[in-house]
Backbone and ligand atoms as CSV (ligand in chain L), in Angstrom:
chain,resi,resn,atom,element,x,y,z
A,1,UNK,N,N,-38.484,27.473,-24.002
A,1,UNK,CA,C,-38.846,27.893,-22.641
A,1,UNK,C,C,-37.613,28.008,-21.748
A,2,UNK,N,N,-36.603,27.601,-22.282
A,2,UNK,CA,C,-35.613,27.124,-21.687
A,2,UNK,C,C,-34.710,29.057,-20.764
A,3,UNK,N,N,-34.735,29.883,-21.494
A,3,UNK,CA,C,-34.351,31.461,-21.640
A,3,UNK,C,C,-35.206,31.709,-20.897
A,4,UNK,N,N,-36.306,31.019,-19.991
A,4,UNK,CA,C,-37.291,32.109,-19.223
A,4,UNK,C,C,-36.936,31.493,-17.561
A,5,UNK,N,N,-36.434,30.737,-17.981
A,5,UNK,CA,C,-35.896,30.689,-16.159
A,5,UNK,C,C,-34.069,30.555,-16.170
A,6,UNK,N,N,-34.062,31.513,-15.127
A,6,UNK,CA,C,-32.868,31.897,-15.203
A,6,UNK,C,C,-32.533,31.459,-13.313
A,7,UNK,N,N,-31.467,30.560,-13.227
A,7,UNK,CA,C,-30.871,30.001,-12.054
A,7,UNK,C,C,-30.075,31.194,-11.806
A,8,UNK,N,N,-30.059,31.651,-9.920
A,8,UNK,CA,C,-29.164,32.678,-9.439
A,8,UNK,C,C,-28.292,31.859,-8.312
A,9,UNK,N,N,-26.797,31.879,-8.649
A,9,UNK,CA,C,-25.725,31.731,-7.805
A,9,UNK,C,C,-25.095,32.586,-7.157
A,10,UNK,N,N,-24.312,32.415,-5.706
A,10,UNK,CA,C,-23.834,33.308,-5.116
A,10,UNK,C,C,-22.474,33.234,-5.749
A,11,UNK,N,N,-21.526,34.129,-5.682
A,11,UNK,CA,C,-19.915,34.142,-6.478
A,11,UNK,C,C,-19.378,33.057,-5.696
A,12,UNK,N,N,-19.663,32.060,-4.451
A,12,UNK,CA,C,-18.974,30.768,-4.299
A,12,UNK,C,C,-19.928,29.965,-5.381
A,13,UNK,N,N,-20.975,30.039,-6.028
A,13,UNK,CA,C,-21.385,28.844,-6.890
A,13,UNK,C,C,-22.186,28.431,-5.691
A,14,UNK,N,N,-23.152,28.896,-4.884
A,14,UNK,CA,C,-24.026,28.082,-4.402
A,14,UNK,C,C,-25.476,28.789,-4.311
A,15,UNK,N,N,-26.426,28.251,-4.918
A,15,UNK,CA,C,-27.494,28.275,-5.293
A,15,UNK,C,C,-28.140,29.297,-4.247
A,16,UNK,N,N,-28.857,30.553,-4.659
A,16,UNK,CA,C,-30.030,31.065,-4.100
A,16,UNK,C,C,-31.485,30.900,-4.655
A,17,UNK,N,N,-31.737,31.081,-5.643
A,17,UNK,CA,C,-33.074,30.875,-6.145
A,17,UNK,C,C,-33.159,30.944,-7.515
A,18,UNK,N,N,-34.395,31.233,-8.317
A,18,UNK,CA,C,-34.252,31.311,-9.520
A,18,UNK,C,C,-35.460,32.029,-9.899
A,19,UNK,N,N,-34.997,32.699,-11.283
A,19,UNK,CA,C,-36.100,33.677,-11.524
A,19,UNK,C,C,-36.429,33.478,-12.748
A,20,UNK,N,N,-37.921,33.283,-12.713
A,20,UNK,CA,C,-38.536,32.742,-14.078
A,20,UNK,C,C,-39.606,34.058,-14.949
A,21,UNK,N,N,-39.399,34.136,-16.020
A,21,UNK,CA,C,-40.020,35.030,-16.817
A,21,UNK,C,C,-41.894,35.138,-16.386
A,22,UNK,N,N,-42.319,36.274,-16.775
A,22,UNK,CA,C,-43.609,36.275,-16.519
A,22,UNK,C,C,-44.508,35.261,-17.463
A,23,UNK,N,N,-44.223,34.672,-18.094
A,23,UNK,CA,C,-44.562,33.917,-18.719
A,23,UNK,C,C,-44.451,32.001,-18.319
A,24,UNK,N,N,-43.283,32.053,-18.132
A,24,UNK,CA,C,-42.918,30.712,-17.719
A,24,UNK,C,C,-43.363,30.566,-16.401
A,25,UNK,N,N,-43.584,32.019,-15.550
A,25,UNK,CA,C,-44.304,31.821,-14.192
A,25,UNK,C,C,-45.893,31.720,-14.400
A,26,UNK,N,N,-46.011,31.910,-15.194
A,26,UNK,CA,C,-47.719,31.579,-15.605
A,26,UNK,C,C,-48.186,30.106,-15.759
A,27,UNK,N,N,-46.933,29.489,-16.516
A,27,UNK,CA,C,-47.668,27.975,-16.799
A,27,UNK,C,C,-47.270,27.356,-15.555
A,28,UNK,N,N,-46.597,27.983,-14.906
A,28,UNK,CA,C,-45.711,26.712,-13.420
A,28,UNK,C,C,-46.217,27.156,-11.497
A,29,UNK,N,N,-46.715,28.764,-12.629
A,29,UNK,CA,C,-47.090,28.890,-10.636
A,29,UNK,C,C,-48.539,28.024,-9.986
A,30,UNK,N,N,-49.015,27.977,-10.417
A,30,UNK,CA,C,-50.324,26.613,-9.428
A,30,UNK,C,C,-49.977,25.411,-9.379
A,31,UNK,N,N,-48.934,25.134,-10.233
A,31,UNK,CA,C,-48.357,23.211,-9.361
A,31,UNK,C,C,-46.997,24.062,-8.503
A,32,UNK,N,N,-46.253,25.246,-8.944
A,32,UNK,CA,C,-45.590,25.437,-7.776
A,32,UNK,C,C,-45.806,25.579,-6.130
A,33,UNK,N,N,-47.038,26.981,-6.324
A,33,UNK,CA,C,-47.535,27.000,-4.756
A,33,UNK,C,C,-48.477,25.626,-4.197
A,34,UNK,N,N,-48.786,24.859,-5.457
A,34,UNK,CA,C,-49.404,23.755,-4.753
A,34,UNK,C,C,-48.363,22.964,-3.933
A,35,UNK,N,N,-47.266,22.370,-4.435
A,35,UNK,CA,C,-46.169,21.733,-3.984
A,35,UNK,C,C,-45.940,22.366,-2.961
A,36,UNK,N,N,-45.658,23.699,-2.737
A,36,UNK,CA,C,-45.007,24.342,-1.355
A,36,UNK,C,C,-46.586,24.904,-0.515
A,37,UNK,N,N,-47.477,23.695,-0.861
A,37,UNK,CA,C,-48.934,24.020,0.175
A,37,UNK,C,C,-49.164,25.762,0.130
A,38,UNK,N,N,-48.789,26.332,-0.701
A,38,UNK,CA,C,-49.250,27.882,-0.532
A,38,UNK,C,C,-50.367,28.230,-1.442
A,39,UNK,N,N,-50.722,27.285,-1.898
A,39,UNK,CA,C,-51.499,27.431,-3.300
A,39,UNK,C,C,-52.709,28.237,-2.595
A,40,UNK,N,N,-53.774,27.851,-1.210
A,40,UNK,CA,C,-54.821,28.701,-0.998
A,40,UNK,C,C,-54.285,29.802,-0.250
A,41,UNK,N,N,-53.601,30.273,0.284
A,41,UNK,CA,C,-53.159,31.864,0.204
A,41,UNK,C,C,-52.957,32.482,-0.447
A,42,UNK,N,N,-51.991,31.979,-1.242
A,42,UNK,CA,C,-51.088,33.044,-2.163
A,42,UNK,C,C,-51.800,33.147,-3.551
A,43,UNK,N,N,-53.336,32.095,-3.721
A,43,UNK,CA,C,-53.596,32.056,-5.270
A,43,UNK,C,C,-54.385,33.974,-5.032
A,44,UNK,N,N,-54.255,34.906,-5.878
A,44,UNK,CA,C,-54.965,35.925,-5.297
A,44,UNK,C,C,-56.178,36.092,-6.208
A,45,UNK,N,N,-57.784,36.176,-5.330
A,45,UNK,CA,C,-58.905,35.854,-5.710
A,45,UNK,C,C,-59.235,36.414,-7.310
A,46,UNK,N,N,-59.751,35.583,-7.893
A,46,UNK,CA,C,-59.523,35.961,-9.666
A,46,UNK,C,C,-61.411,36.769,-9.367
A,47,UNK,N,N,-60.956,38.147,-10.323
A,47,UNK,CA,C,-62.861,38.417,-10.552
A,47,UNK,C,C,-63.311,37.411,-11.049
A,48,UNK,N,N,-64.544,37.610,-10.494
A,48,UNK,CA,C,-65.694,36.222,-10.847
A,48,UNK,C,C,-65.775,36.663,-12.362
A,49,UNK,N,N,-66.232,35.438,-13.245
A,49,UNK,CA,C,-66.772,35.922,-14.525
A,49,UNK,C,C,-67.857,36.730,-14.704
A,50,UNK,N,N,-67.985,37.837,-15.752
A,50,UNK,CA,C,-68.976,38.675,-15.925
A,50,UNK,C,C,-70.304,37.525,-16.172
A,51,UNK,N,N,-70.871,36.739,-15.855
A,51,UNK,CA,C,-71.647,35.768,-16.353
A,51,UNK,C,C,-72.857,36.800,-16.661
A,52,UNK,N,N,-73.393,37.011,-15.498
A,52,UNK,CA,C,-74.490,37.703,-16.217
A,52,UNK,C,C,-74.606,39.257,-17.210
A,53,UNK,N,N,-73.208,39.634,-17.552
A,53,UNK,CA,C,-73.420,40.253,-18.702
A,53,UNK,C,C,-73.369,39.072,-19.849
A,54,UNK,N,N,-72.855,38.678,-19.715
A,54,UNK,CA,C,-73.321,37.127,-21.013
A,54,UNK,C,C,-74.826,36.991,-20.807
A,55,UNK,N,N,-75.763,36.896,-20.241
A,55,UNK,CA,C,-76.465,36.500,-19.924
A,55,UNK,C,C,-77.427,37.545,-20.388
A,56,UNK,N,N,-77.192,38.561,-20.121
A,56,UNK,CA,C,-78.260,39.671,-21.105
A,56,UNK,C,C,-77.438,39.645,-22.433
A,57,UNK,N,N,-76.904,39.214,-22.698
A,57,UNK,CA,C,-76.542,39.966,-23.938
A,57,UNK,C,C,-77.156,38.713,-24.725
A,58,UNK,N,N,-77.349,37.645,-24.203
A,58,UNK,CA,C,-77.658,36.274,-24.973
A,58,UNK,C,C,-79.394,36.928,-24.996
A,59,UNK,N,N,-79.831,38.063,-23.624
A,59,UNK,CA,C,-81.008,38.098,-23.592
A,59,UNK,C,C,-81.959,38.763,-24.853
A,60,UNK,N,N,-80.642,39.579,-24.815
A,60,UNK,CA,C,-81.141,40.957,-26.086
A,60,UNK,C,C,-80.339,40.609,-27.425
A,61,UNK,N,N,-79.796,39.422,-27.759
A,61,UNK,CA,C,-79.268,38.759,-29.320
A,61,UNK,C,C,-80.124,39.482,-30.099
A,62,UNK,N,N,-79.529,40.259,-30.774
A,62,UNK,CA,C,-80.263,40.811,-32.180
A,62,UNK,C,C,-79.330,40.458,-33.611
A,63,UNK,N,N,-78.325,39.449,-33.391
A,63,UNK,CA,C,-77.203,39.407,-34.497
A,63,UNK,C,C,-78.447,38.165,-35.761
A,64,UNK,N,N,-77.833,38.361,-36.556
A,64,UNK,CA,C,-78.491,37.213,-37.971
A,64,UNK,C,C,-77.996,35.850,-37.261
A,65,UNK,N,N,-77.428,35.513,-36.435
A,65,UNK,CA,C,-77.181,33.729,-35.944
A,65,UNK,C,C,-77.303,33.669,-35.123
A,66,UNK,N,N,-77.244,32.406,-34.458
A,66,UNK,CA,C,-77.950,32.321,-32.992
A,66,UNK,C,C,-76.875,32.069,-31.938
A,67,UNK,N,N,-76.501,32.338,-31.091
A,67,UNK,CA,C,-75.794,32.169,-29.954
A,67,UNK,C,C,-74.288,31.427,-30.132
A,68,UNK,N,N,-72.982,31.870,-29.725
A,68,UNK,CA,C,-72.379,31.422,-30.610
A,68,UNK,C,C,-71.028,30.824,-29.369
A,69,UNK,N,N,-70.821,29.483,-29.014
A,69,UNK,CA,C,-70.560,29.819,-27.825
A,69,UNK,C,C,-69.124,29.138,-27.808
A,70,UNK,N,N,-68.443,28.848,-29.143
A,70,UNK,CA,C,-67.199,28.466,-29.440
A,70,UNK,C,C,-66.159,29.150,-29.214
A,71,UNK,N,N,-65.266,29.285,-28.930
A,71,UNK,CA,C,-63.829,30.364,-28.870
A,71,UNK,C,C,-62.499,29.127,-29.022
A,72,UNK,N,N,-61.431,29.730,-29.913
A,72,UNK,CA,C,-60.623,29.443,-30.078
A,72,UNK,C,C,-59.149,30.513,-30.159
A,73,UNK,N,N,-58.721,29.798,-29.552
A,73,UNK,CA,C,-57.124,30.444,-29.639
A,73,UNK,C,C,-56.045,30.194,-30.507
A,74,UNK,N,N,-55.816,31.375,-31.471
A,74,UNK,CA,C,-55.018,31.400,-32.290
A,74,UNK,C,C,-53.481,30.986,-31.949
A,75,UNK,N,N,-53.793,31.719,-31.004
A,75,UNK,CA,C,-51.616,31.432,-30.250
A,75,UNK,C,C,-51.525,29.900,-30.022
A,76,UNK,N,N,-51.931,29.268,-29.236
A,76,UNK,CA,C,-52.091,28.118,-28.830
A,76,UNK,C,C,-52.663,26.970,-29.376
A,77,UNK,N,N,-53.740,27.168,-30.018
A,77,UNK,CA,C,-54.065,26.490,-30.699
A,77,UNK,C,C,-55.429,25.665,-29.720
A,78,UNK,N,N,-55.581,26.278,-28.330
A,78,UNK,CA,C,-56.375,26.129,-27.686
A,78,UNK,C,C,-57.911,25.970,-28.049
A,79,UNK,N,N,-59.138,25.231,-27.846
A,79,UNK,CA,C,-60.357,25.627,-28.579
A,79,UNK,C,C,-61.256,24.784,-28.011
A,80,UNK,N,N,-62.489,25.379,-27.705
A,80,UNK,CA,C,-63.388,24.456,-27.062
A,80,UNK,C,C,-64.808,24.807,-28.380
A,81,UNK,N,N,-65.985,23.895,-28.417
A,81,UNK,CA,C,-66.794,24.173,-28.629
A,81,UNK,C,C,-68.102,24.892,-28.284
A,82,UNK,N,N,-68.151,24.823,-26.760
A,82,UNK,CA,C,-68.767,25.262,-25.720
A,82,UNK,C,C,-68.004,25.984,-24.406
A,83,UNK,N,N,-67.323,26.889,-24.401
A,83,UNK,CA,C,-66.843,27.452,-23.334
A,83,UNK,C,C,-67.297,27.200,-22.093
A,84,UNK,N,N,-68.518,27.656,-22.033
A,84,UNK,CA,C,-69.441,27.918,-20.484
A,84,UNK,C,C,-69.484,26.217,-19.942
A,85,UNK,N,N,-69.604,25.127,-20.779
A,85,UNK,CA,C,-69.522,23.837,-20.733
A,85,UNK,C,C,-68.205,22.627,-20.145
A,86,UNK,N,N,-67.152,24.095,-20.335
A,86,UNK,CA,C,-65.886,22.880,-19.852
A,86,UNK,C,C,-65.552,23.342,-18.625
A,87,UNK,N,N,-65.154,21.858,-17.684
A,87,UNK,CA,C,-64.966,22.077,-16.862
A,87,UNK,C,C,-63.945,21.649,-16.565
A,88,UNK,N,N,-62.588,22.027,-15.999
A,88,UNK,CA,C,-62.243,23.779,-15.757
A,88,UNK,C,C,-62.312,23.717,-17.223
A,89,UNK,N,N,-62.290,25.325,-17.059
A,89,UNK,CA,C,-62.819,26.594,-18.306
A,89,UNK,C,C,-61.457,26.154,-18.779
A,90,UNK,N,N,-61.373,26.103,-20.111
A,90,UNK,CA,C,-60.550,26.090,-20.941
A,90,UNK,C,C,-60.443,27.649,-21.484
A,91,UNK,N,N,-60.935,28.311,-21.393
A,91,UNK,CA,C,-61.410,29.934,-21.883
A,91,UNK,C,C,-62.310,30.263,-20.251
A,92,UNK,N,N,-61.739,31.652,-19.777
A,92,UNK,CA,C,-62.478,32.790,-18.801
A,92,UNK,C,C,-63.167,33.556,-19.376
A,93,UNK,N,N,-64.535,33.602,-19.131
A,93,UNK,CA,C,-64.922,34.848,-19.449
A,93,UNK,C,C,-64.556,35.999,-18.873
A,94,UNK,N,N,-64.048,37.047,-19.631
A,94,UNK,CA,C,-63.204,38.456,-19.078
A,94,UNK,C,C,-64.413,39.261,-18.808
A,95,UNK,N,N,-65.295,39.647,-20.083
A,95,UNK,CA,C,-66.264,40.814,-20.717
A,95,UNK,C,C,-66.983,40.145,-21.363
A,96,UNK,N,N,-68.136,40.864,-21.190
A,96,UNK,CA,C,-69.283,40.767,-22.187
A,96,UNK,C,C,-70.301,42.380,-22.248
A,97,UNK,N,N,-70.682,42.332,-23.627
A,97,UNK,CA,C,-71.060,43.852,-23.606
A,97,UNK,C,C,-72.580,43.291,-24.816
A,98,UNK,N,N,-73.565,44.199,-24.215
A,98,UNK,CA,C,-74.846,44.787,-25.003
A,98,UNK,C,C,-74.432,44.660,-27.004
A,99,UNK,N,N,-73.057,45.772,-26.915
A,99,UNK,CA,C,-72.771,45.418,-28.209
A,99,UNK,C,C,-71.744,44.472,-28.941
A,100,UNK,N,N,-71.648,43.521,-28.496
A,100,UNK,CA,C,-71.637,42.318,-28.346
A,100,UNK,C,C,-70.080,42.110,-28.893
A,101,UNK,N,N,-69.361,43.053,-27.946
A,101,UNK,CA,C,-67.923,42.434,-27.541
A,101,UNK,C,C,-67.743,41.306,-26.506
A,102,UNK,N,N,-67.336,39.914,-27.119
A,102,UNK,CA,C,-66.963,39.235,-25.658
A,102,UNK,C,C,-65.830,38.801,-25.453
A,103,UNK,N,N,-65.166,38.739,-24.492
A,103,UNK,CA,C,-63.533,38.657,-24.113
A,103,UNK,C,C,-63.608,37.265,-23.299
A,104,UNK,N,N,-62.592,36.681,-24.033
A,104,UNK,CA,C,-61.979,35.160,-22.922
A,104,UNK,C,C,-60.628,35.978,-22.523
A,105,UNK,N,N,-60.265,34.823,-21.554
A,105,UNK,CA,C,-58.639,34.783,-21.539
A,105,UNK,C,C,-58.347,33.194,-21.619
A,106,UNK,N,N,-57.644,32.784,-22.452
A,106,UNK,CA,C,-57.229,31.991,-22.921
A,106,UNK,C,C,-56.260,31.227,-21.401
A,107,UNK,N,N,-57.080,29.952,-21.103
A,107,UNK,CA,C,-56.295,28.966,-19.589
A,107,UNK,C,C,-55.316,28.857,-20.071
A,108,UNK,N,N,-54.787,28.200,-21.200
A,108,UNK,CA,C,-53.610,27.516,-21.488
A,108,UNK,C,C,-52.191,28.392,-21.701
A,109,UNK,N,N,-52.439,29.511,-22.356
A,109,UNK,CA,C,-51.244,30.595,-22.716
A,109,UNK,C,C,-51.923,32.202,-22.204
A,110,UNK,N,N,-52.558,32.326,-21.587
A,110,UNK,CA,C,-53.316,33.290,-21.111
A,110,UNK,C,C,-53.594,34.604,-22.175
A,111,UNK,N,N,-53.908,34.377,-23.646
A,111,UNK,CA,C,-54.120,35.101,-24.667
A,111,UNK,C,C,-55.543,35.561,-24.574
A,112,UNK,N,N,-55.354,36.980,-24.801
A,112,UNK,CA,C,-56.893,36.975,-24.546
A,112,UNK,C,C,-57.311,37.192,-25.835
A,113,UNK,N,N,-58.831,36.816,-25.937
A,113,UNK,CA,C,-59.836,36.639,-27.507
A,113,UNK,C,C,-60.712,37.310,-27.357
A,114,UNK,N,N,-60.727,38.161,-28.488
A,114,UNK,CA,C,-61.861,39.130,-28.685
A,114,UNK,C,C,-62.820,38.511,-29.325
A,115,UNK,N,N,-64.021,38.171,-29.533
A,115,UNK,CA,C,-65.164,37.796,-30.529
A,115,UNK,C,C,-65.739,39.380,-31.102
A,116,UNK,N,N,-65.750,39.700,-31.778
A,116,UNK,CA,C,-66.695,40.975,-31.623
A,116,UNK,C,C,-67.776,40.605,-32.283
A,117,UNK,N,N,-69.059,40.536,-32.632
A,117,UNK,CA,C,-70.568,39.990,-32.651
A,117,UNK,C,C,-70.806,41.457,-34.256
A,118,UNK,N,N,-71.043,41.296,-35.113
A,118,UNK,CA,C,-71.647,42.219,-35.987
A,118,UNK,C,C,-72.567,41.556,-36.462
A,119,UNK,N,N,-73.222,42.230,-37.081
A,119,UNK,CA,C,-74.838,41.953,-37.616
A,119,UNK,C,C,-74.818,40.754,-38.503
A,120,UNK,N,N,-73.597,40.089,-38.852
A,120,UNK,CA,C,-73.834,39.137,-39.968
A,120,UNK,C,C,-72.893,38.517,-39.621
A,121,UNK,N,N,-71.876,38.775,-39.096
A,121,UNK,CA,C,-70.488,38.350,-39.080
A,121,UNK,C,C,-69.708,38.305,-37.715
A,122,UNK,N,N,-69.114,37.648,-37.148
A,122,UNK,CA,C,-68.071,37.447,-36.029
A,122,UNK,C,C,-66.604,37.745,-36.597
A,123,UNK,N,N,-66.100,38.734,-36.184
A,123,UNK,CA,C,-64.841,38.753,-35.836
A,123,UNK,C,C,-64.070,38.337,-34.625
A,124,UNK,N,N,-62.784,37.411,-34.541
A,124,UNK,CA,C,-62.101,37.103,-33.817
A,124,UNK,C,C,-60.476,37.667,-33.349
A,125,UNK,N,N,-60.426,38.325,-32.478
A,125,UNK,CA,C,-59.125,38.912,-32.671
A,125,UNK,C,C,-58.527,38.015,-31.584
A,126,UNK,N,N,-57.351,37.836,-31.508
A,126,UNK,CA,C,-56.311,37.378,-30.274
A,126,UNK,C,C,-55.195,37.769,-30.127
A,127,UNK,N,N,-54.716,38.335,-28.910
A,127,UNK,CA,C,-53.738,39.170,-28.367
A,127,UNK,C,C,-52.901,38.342,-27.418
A,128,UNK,N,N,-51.500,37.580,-27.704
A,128,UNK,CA,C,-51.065,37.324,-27.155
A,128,UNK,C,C,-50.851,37.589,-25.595
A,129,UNK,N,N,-50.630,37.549,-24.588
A,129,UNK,CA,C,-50.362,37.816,-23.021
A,129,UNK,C,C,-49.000,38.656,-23.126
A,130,UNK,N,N,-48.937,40.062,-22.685
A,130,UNK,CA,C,-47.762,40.786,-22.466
A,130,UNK,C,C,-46.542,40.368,-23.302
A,131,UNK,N,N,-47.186,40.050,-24.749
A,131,UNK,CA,C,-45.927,39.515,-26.044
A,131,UNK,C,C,-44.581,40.542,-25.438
A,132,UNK,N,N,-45.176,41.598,-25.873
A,132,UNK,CA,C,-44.075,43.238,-25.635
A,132,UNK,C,C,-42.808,42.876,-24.669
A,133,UNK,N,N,-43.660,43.185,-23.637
A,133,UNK,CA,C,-43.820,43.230,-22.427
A,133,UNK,C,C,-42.336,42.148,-21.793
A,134,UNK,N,N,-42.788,41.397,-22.584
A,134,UNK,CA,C,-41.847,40.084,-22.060
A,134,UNK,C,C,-40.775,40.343,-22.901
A,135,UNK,N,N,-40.338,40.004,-24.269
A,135,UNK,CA,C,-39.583,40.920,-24.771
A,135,UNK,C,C,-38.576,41.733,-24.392
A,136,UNK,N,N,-39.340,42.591,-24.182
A,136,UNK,CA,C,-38.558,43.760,-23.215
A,136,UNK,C,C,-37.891,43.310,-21.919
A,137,UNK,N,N,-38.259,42.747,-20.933
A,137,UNK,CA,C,-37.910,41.921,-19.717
A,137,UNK,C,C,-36.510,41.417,-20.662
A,138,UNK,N,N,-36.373,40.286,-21.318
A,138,UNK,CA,C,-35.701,39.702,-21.802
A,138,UNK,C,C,-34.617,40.384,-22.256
A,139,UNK,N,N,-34.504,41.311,-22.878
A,139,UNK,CA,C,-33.774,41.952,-23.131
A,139,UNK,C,C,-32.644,42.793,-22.002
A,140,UNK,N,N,-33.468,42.619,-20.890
A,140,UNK,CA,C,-32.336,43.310,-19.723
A,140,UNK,C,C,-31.183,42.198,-19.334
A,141,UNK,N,N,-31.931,40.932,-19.423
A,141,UNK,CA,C,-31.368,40.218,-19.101
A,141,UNK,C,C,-29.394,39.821,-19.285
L,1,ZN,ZN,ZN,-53.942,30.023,-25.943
């Protein structure tokens, strides 16, 4: 983690600020703006969870098993048994769809998880958070 925050000096050697990767600003910005009391302004309002597309889609279950409400994160190693159950969400619900795509975003490393629902079978995909993305950043550096 150490490569994602980068300290900026003026050419006398005295400190202006520091600039942390989009990533390393992910795990540090809500105890940061908490510390500098900015935390209820500056947090900017997250969409509510799709709950009630979960909620029909649990209505109209036509899969061979019954309701399936575990998600785990591959990157992290993150995993609850009950999503909708922890409190705070260890997993967001992003999406939920009729054909029974459902999307977390992963609290801990912000990876998001695909479940996709087939007639017999669950597939799980997980997509790291702006892997690329960051990468690339890094590289200008
Ligand atoms: Zn994770």
């Amino acid at each position: 983690m150490a490569d994602h925050i980068h300290e900026l000096f003026d050419k006398d050697g005295n400190p202006i600020g520091a600039l942390l990767s989009a990533e390393a600003w992910a795990v540090v910005r809500d105890d940061v703006l908490a510390r500098l009391g900015l935390a209820e302004q500056s947090t900017p309002p997250e969409k509510p969870e799709p709950l009630g597309d979960w909620e029909t889609l649990q209505e109209y279950w036509d899969f061979d098993y019954p309701v399936d409400t575990d998600v785990t994160c591959s990157v992290c190693g993150n995993t609850t048994e009950d999503w909708a159950a922890d409190d705070p969400r260890k997993f967001r619900l992003t999406a939920a769809n009729l054909a029974g795509l459902v999307s977390f975003q992963c609290r801990n490393c912000l990876t998001k998880v695909v479940k996709k629902h087939f007639k017999d079978t669950i597939v799980t995909e997980c997509t790291p958070f702006q892997g690329e993305k960051l990468q690339n950043k890094e590289g200008r550096y």
